[in-house]
C-alpha positions as CSV (number, residue, x, y, z in Angstrom):
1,X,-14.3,1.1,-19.9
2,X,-12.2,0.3,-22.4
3,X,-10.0,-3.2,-21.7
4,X,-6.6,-3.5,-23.9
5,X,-7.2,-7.4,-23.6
6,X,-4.4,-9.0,-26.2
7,X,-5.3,-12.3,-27.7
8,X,-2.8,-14.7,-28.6
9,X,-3.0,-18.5,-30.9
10,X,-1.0,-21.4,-30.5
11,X,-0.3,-24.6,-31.3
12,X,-0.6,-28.0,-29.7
13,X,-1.6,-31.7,-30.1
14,X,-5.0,-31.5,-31.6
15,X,-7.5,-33.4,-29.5
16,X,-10.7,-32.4,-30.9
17,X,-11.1,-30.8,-34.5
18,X,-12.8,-27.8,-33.2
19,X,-10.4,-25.6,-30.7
20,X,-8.0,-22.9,-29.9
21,X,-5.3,-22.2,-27.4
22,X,-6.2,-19.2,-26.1
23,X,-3.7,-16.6,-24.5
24,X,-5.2,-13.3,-23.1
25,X,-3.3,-10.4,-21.2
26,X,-4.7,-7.8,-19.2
27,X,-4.4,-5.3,-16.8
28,X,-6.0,-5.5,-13.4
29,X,-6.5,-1.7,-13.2
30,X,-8.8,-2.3,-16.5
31,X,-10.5,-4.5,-14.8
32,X,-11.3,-3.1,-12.0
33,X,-11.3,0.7,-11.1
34,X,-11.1,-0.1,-7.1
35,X,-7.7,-1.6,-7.6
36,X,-4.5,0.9,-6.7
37,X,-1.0,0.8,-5.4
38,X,1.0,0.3,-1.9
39,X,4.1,2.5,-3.0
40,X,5.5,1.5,0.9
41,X,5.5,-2.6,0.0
42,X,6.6,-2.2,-3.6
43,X,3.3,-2.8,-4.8
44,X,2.6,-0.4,-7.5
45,X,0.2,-0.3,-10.5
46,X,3.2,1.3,-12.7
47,X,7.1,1.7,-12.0
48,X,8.4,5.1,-11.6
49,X,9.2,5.4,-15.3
50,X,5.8,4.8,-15.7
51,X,5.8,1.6,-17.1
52,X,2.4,-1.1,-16.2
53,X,3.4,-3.3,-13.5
54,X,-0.1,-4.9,-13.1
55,X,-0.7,-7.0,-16.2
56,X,-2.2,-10.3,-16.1
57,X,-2.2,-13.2,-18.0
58,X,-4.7,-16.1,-18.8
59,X,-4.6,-19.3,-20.8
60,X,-7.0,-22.1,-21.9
61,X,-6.6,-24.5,-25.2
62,X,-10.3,-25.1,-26.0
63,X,-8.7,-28.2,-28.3
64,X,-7.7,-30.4,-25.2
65,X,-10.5,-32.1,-22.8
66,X,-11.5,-30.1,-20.0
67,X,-9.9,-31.0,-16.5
68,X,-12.6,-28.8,-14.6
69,X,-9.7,-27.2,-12.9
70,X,-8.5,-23.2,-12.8
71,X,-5.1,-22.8,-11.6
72,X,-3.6,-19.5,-10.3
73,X,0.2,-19.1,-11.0
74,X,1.7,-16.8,-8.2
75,X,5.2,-15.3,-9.0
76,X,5.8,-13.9,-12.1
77,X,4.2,-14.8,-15.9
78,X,5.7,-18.5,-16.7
79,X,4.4,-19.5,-20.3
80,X,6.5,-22.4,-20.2
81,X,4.2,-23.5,-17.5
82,X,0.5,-22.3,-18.5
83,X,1.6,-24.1,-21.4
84,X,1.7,-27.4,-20.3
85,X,-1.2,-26.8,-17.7
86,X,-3.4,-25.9,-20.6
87,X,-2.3,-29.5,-22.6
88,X,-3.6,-31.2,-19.0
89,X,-6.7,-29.8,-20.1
90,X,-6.5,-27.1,-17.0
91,X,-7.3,-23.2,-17.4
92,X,-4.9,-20.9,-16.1
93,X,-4.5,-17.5,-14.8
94,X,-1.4,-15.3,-13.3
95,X,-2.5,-12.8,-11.2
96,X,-0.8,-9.5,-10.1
97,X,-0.4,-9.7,-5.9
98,X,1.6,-8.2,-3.2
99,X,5.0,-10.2,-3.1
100,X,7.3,-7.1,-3.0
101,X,7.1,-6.8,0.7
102,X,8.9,-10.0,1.7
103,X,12.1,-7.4,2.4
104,X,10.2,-4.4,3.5
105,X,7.9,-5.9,6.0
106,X,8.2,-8.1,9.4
107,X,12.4,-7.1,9.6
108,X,12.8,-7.5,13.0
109,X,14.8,-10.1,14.3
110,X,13.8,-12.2,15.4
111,X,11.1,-11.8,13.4
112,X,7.7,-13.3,14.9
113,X,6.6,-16.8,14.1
114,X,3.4,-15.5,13.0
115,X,4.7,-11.8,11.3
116,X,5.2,-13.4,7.6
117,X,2.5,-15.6,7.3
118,X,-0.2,-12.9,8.2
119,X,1.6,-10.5,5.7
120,X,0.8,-13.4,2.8
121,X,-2.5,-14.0,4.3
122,X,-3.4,-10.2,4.0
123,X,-1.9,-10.4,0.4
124,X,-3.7,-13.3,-0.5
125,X,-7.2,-12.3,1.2
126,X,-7.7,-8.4,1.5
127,X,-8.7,-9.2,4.8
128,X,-7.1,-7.9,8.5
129,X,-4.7,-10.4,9.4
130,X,-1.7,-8.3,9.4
131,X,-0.4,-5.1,11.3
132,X,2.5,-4.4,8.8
133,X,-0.1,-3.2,6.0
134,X,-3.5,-2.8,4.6
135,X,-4.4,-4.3,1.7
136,X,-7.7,-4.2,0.2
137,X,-9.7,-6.8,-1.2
138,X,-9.8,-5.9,-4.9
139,X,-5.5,-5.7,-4.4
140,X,-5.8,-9.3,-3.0
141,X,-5.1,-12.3,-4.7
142,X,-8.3,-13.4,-4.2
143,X,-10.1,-10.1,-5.1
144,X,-8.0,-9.9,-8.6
145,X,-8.4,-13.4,-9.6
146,X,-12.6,-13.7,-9.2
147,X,-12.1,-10.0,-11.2
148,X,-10.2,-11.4,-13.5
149,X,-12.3,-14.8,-14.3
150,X,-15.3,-12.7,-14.6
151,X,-13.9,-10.3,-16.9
152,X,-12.5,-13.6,-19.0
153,X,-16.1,-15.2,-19.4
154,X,-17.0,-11.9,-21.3
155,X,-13.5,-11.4,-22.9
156,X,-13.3,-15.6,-24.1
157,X,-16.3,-17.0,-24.1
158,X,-14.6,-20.3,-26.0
159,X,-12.9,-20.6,-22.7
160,X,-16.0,-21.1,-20.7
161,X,-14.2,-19.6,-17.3
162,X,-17.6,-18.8,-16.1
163,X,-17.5,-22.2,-14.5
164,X,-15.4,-20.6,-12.0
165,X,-17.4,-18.5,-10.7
166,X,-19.4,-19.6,-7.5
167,X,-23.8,-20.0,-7.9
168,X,-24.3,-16.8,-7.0
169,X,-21.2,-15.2,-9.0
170,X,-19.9,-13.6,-6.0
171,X,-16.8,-15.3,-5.8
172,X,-14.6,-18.2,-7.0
173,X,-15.7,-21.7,-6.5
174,X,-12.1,-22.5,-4.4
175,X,-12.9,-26.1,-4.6
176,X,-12.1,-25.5,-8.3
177,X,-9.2,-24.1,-8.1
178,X,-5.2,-25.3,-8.0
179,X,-3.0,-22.9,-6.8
180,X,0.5,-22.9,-7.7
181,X,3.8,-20.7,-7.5
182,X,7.3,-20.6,-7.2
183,X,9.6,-19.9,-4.1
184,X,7.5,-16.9,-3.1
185,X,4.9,-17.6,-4.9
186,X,4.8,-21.4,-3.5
187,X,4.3,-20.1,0.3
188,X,2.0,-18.1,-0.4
189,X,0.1,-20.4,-2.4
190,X,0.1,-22.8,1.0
191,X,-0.7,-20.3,3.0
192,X,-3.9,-19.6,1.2
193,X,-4.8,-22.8,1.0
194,X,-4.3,-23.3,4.7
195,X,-7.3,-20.9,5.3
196,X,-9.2,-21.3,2.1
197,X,-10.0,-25.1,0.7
198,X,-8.6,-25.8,-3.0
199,X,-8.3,-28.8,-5.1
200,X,-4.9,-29.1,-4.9
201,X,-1.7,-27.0,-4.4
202,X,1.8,-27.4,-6.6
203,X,4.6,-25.5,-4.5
204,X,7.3,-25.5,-6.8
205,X,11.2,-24.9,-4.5
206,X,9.1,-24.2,-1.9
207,X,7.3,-23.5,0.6
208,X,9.6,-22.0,2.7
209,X,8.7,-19.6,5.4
210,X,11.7,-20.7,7.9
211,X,10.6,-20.2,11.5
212,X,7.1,-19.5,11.1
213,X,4.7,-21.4,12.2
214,X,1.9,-21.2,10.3
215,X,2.4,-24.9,8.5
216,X,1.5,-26.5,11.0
217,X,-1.9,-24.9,11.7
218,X,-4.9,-26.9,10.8
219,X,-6.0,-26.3,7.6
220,X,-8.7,-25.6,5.3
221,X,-7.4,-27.6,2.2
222,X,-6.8,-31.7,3.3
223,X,-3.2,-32.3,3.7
224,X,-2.5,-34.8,0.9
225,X,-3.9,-32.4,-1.8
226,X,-0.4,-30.6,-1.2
227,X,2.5,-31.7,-3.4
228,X,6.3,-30.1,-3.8
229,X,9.0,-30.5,-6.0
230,X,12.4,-29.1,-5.1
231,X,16.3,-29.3,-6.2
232,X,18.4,-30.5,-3.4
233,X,21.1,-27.9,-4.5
234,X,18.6,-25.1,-3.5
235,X,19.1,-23.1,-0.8
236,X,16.1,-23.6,1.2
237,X,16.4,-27.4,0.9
238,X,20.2,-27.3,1.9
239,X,19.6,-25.6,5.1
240,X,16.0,-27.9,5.6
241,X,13.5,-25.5,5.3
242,X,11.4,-26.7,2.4
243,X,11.7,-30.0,3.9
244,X,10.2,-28.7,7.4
245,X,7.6,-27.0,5.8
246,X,6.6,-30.6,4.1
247,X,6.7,-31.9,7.4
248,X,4.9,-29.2,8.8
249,X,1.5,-29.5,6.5
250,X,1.7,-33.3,6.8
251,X,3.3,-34.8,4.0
252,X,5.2,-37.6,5.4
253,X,2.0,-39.3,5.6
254,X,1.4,-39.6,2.5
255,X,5.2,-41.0,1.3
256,X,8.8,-40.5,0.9
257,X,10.5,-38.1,-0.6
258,X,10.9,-39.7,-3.8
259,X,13.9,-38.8,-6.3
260,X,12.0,-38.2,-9.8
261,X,15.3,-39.1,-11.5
262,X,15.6,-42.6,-10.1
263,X,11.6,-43.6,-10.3
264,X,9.1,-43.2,-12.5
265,X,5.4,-41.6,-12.2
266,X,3.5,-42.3,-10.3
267,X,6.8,-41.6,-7.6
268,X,5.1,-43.8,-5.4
269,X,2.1,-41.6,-4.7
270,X,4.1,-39.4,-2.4
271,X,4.1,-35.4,-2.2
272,X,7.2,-35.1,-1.6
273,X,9.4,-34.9,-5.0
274,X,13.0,-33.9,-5.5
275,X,15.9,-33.9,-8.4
276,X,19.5,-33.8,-7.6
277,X,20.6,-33.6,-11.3
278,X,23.7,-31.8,-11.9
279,X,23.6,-27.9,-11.8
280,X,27.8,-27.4,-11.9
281,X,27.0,-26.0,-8.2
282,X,25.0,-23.1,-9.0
283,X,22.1,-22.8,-6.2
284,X,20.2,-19.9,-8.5
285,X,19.8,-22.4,-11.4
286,X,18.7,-25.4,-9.0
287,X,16.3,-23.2,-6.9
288,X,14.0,-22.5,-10.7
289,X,15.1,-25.1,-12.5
290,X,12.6,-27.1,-11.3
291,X,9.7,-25.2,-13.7
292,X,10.0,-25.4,-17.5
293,X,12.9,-23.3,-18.8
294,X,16.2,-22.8,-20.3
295,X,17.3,-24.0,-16.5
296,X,15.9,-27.2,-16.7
297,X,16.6,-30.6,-17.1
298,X,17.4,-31.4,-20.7
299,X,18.4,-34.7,-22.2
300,X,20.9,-34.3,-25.7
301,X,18.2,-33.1,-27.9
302,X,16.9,-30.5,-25.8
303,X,14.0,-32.4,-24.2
304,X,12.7,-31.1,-20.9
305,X,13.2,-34.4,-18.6
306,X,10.7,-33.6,-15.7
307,X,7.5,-33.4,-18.5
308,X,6.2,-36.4,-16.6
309,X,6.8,-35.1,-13.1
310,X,4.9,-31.7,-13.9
311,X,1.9,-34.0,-15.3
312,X,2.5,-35.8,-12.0
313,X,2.1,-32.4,-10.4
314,X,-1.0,-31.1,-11.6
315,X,-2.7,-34.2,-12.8
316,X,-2.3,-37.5,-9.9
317,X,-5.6,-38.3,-8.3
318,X,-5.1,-36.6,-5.0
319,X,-7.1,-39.9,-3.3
320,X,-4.6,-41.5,-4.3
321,X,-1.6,-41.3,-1.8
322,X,1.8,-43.2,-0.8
323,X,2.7,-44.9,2.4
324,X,2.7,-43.1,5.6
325,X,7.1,-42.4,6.9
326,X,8.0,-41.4,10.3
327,X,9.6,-37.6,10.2
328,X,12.8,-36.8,9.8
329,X,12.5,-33.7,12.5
330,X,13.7,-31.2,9.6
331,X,12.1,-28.3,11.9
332,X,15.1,-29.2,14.3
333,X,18.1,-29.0,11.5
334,X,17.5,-25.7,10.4
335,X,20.3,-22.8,10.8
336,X,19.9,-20.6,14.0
337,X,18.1,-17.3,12.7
């Protein structure tokens, strides 16, 4: 089978005199001729003008020390992002999942405390954990990102992704692995690791999930391997849901919430981070501005101000953690559904 894998080069602080940063897109259709689409959950291989909707994207700079660490960005491609994950010396993949559903599926109202966080489990697994839908394992997040690593140890052997892969190459080794997303993309990422162990998870405005009660189910991944970072002026933290979700997986155990733009790394140790710079109001811009973008915090020149909260993120030693705090009962603040 022929794979339309596109290469890209670019440029960073030179660590060692040998290296590349390495930027590969695929599709996961390519990759795997078992994969197909869910038409009913928005879940589709290609748009109805026929355009590819299942491309995937996958970054390493072989010039930076190796973390020994994969992370899988859920939510759409963020360069910005794989970027800087890449100069912490960590691979990274974006892989093409089920997160069209979120208004198609479990509508009722009220909807179940368990309706949503089976649909993301289903997404994330390929495995029956949801009545709304079945998705199969090559569709899952799991199934398309062991797909996808193999397929990169053959497409970039400079990246060396076969590290990944489990002894027997039948899966991921999970223990490797960070996962990571946005709003959407940050649930689900907890969700996941609730069930699956990681090395770490970075929910970026997020998780949020309100009413369900998955958070708070024991899970798979220790608690203080979780960390969040959220704008005050979002949404989901105005109305308390990210922070009962922290609460929910434990994070008050392990610190504060700190405010990155009055401390300094390493924020105490907590888990819990926030910013409250100014965003003129606008709850879209505050709910992604806390990823690398146009929407982020700049000093004068242009600078991105959270670069050493994102290091933070990704990088702390996760046996290292902050001082236990009581909780603020956030699950008993949020709006009536």
């Amino acid at each position: 089978m022929l794979i339309r894998a596109l290469i890209y080069f670019t440029f960073a602080p030179v660590v060692f005199a040998e290296g590349q940063h390495f930027k590969l897109k695929a599709r996961a259709s390519e990759i795997d001729a078992r994969v197909k689409s869910y038409p009913k959950i928005g879940f589709v291989l290609k748009d109805k003008k026929g355009k590819a909707q299942d491309y995937q994207h996958a970054s390493v700079d072989t010039r930076v020390a190796p973390n020994g660490r994969l992370a899988i960005w859920l939510m759409a491609p963020k360069q910005e992002l794989m970027d800087r994950i890449n100069s912490y010396g960590i691979h990274a993949i974006q892989v093409h999942y089920a997160r069209q559903w979120f208004g198609k599926c479990c509508q009722e109202r009220p909807v179940s405390e368990h309706c949503r966080g089976n649909m993301r489990l289903e997404a994330a697994t390929g495995e029956d954990h949801s009545d709304e839908v079945a998705i199969a394992k090559p569709d899952s997040i799991k199934g398309r990102a062991f797909a996808f690593v193999k397929y990169l140890a053959k497409a970039n052997p400079e990246g060396k992704w076969e590290q990944f892969l489990n002894k027997n190459q039948t899966d991921l080794n999970w223990e490797k692995v960070i996962l990571t997303g946005a709003s959407h993309g940050s649930t689900t990422a907890s969700r996941l690791a609730k069930h699956t162990k990681v090395a770490r998870v970075v929910a970026f405005c997020g998780p949020r999930d309100q009413y369900q009660s998955w958070q708070g189910l024991d899970s798979a991944t220790p608690q203080n391997r979780f960390f969040g970072f959220s704008h005050v002026e979002d949404m989901g933290w105005a109305e308390f849901h990210y922070q009962r979700s922290w609460e929910m997986l434990g994070l008050h155990k392990f610190g504060p919430i700190v405010n990155v733009d009055q401390a300094k790394p390493p924020y105490e140790n907590t888990r819990r981070l926030i910013t409250d710079f100014d965003v003129k109001g606008d709850a879209n811009r505050a709910h992604s501005s806390v990823t690398p973008g146009s929407r982020s915090y700049q000093d004068k020149s242009g600078a991105l101000k959270h670069e050493p909260v994102w290091r933070y993120l990704f990088t702390q030693p996760v046996d290292q953690v902050g001082r236990s705090v009581a909780s603020t009962n956030a699950a008993g603040k949020i709006k009536a559904q």
